[in-house]
Structures are given as C-alpha cells and as structure tokens.
C-alpha positions as CSV (number, residue, x, y, z in Angstrom):
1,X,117.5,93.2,68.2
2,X,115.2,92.8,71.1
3,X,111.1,92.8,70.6
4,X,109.3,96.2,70.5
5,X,106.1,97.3,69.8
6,X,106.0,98.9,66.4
7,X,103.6,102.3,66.2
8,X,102.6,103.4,62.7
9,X,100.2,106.4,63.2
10,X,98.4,107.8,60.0
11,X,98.7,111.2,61.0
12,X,100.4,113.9,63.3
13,X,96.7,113.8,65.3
14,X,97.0,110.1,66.1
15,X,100.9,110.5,66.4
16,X,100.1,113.2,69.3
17,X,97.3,110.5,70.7
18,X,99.6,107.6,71.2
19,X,102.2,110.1,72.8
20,X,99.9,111.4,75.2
21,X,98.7,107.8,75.9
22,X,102.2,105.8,76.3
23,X,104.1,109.5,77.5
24,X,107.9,108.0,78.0
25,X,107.5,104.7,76.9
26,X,107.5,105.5,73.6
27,X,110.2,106.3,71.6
28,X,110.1,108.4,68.0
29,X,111.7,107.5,65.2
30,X,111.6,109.3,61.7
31,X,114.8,108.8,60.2
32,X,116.1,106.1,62.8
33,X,119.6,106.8,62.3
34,X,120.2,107.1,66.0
35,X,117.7,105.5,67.2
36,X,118.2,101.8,65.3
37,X,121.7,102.3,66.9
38,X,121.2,102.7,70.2
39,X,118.8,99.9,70.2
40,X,121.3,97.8,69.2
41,X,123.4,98.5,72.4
42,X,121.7,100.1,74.6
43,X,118.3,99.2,76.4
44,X,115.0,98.5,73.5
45,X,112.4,101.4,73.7
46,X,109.1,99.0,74.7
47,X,107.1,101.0,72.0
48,X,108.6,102.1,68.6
49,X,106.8,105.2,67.0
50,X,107.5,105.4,63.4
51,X,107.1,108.6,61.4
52,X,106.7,107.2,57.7
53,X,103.2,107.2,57.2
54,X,102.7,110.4,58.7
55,X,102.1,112.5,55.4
56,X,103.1,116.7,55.1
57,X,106.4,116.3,57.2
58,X,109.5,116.3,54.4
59,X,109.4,119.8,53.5
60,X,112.0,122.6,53.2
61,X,110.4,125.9,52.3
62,X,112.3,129.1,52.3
63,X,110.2,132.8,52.2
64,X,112.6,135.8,52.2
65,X,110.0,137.6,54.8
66,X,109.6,134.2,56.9
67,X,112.5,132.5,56.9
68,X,113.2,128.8,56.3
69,X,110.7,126.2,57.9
70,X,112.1,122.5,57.7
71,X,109.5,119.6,58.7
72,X,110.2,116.6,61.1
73,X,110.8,114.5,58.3
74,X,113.0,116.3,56.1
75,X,116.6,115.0,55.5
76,X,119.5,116.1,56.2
77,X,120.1,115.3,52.1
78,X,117.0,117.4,51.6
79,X,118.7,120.4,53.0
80,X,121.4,119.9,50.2
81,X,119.2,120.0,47.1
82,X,117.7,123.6,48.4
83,X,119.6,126.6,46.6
84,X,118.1,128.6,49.4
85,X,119.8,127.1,52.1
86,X,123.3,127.0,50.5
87,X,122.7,131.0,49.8
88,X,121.1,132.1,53.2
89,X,122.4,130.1,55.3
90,X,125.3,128.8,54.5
91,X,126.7,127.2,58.4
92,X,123.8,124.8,57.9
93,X,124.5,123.9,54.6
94,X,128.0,122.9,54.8
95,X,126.7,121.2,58.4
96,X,124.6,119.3,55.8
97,X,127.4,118.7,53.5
98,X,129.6,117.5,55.7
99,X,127.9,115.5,57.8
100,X,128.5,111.7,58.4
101,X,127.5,110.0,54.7
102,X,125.3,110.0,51.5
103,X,123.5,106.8,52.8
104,X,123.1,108.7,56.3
105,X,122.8,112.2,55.2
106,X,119.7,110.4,53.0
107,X,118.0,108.8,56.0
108,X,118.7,111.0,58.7
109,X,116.6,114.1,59.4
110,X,117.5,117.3,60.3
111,X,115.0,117.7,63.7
112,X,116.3,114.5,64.6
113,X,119.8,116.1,65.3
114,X,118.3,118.2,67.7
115,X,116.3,116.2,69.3
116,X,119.1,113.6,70.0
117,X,120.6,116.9,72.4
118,X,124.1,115.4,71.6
119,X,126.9,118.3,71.9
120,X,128.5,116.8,68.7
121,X,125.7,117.1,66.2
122,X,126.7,119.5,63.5
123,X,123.3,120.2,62.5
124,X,123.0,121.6,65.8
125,X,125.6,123.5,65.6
126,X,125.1,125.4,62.9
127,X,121.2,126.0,63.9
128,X,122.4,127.2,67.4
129,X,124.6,130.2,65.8
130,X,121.6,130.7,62.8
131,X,118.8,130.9,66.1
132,X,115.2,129.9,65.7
133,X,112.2,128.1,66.9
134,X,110.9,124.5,67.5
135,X,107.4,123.9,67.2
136,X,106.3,120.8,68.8
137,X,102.8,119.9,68.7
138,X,101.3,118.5,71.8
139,X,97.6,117.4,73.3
140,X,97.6,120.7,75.0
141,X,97.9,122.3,71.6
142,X,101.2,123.9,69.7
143,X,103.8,125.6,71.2
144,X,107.2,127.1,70.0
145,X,110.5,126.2,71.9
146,X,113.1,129.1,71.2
147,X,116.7,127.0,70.0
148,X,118.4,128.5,73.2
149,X,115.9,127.0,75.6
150,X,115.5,123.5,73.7
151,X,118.8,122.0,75.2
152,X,118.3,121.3,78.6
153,X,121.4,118.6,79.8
154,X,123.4,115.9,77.8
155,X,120.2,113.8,75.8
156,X,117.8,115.9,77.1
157,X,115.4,118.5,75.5
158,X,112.4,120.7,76.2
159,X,110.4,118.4,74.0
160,X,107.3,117.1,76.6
161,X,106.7,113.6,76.5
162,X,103.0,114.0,75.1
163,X,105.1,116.5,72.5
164,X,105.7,115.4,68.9
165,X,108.7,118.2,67.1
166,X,106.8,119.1,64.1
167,X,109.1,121.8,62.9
168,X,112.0,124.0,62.9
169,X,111.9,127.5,61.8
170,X,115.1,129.6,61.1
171,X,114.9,133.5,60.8
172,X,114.7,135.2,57.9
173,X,117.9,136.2,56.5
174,X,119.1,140.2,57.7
175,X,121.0,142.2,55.5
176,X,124.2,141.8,55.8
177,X,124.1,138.8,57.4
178,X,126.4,135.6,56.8
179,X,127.5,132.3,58.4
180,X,130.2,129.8,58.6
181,X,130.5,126.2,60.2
182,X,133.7,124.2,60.6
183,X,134.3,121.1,62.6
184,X,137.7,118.6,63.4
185,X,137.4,115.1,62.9
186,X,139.6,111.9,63.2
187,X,138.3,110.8,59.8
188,X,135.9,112.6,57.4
189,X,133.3,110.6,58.4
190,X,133.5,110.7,62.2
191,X,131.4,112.4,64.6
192,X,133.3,115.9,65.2
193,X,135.8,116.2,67.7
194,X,135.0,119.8,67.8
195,X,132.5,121.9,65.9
196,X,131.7,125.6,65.9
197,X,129.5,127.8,63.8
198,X,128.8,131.9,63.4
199,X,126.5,134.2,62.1
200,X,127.6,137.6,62.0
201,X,125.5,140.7,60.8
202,X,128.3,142.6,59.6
203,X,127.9,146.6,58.5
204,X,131.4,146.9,55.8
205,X,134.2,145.1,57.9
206,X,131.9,145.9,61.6
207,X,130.2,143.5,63.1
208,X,126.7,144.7,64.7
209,X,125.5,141.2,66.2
210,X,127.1,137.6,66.4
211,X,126.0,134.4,67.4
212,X,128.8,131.6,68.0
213,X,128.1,127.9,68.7
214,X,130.6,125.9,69.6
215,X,129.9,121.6,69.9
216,X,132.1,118.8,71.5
217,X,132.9,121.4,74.6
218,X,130.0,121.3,77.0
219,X,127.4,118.6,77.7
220,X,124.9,120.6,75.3
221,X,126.2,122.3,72.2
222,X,127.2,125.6,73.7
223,X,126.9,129.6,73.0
224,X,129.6,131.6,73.5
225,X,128.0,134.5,74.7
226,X,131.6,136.3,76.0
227,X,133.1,136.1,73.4
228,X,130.2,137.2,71.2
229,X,130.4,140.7,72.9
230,X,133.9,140.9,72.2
231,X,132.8,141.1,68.0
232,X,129.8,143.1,68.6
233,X,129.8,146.9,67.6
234,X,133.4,146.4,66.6
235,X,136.0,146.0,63.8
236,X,137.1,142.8,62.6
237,X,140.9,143.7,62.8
238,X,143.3,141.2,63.3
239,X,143.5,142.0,67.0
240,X,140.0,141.5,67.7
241,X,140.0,138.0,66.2
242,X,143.2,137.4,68.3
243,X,141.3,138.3,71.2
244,X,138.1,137.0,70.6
245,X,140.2,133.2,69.5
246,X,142.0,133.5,73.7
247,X,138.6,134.3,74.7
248,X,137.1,130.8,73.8
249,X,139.5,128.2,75.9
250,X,137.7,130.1,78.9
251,X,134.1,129.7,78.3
252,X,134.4,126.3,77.7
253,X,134.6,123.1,79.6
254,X,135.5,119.5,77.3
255,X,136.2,116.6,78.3
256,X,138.9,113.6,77.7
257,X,137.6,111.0,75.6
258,X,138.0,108.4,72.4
259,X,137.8,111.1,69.7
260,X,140.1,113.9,71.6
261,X,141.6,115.2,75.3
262,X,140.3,118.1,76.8
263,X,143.1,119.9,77.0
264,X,143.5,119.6,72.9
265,X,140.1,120.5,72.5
266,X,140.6,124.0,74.7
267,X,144.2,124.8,72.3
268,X,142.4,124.7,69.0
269,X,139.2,125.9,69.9
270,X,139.7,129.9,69.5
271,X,142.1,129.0,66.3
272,X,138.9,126.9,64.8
273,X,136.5,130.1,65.5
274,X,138.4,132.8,64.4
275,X,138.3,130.3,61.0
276,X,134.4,130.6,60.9
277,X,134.9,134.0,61.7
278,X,137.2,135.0,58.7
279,X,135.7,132.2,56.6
280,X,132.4,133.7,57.4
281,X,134.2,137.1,56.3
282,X,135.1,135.8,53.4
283,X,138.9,136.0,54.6
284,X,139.8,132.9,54.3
C-alpha cells in the first residue's frame, strides 16, 4: 500500500478543522470498507482522515414523531440489531441484511454508502425510496442536504470539501406506510446487478404517494418519478402493476458491463419492481 498521512482527530470540531485546512486532499474514512480498497488499486489519498476516535457517532435512534437518525459511524450491522428499523422501515432493513457479509456488514457504515455515490449501493437504494436528510457539518456551520439533491454524478455528492456527513435522518414513519427492497446478483454476495426499493403510503389496496428507487441503471441511483405517478391516487390492480412494470425499461438508461448487459438489465427491471411493489403489499 503506498504512504499516506494518517489523521486521527479527537472530535467532529477538529475533524471539521483539518477538512477545512487540507479541503480535497483529504480523504474520510470511518468504516474503510471502500476506501482501504480503492487504495489498493487506485491512486493513495495524500492524507487519511480516520473517524475512530471521534466519540457520539455510532448511534441509531428511532422517535415515532422524529423519525430515525443514524450517525456517521453507525454500521451497517448496527442497523440489524434495531427492532425499529426492521418494523418501520423495512427496504432498509433487508438492504442491511442483505448486503455484502457479516465481516463487512460489521465494518462498513451506513453514511458511507451514500457518500461513496455508487448507483449499486443498496443502502442507497433503499434510503432513496424511504427520503430524508443529510446533515453535514461544515466551518460555515450545519446544513441539511435533502436525499434527492445529495447525488450529483457517478462518485460525486453534495458533501463540500470542508463538509464532514454527520448524520442521516429518515422521516418518521406515516400511517399506512410500508416498504420493500429487492436486488439481483451473480452471487449472494456480489455487488447488485440491479436493485430497487419502494415506499408506498397505501389507504386499503390505494396508493396515495410512492417513492421508487431503482440502482445499477443510471450513473446515480435513480427515482423513477414516471412511473411513480402511474401508482399514485390509484388501485393496485393487476393492470396497474402491469403498466407501471412496462413503464420502468423507459425511464432508465444501464449500461453493459462485468456483472450484467444493458439490455438484460431494462427486461427485468419492471418485473423486479412490480416485486417490491406486491412484496411491499404484502402480495407476495
């Protein structure tokens, strides 16, 4: 591995400090899942900025008038061992539990997934259908990033460079509301080859408001805004879920590569939605 500069900051202060100091030559690491990687292939960061001694950051905390906040250095595991989540919102929890390994799922953290703005990351996924905030923390003092402006291109997020992500926040959870994720993979353990989650706020068998993500089809994981107004205000009869499935291969744009071909990617996509969906429904 090549040399780097190794940052340990006591606190989210000093974290901000160095960040605003070094700006893009530093890179952040809580976890390190990714970033350990890419180091090993790609280009070395000049400046490592470790998250481990920075205390007050591994929390999950759910509040039925708040919602869910999860802090930078909460696991993905961490997500697993909260009854709350599996309950309220269930896409991210079976993002959680299906995602890469134990050894992984223990190490890796769940604002990491966002932050490395890859269209595969299931966590991602699952918080794109679910909405919600980033709060990042900056010298110009805190600011919240709504989930639909945070992915800006392929690797790329609205995080500043004098930014650190403190938090993620998830909505509280509206009556009637429920959620689904699914994803395709070569091997159980493989990045996705597609992904796609829903949250639907259903009245009986109606759907008043949806949110679909789908991941693997765009160069940022994707909404599906289309087809969402094909669900909204209407029954979820068999003919709507065949319309809203051939609405999907249109509002998306894969590519070829190792894990899948583009043109599979576009056949199964609707098929794997209208799954969520009925999953979701608890139709299937």
């Amino acid at each position: 591995m090549p040399d780097f500069d190794l940052l340990l900051p006591q606190s989210v202060a000093e974290a901000v400090e160095l960040l605003s100091t070094h700006r893009d030559r530093i890179t952040v690491m809580a976890g390190g899942t990714d970033v350990m990687v890419a180091m090993k292939f790609a280009q070395s960061p000049a400046q490592l900025m470790s998250l481990e001694n920075v205390p007050g950051l591994a929390y999950v905390l759910f509040d039925p008038e708040k919602g869910l906040r999860i802090g930078a250095k909460a696991t993905v595991a961490d997500l697993l061992a909260q009854a709350e989540v599996k309950r309220h919102y269930r896409a991210l929890w079976h993002a959680a539990q299906t995602f890469a390994t134990g050894q992984v799922r223990n190490t890796a953290t769940v604002l990491g997934n966002l932050l490395r703005a890859s269209p595969a990351g299931d966590c991602s996924c699952a918080i794109y259908a679910i909405g919600g905030v980033v709060v990042l923390q900056g010298s110009s003092g805190r600011r919240e990033v709504g989930i639909d402006d945070f992915w800006l291109s392929y690797g790329v997020t609205a995080r500043r460079p004098d930014e650190l992500a403190v938090e993620l926040i998830l909505p509280p959870p509206a009556a009637g509301s429920r959620s689904a994720f699914k994803r395709m993979t070569r091997v159980s353990e493989d990045l996705a080859k597609l992904n796609v989650a829903v949250r639907l706020e259903m009245s009986g068998n109606t759907c008043i408001d949806a949110r679909l993500a789908m991941g693997c089809v765009a160069p940022t994981p994707l909404r599906l805004t289309r087809t969402e107004a094909l669900l909204k205000g209407r029954e979820l009869t068999a003919e709507v879920l065949q319309r809203v499935a051939a609405s999907v291969p249109g509002e998306i744009s894969p590519i070829d590569d190792k894990r899948s071909t583009a043109e599979y990617r576009k056949q199964v996509s609707g098929v794997l939605l209208r799954r969520a969906i009925q999953e979701a429904c608890g139709a299937a």
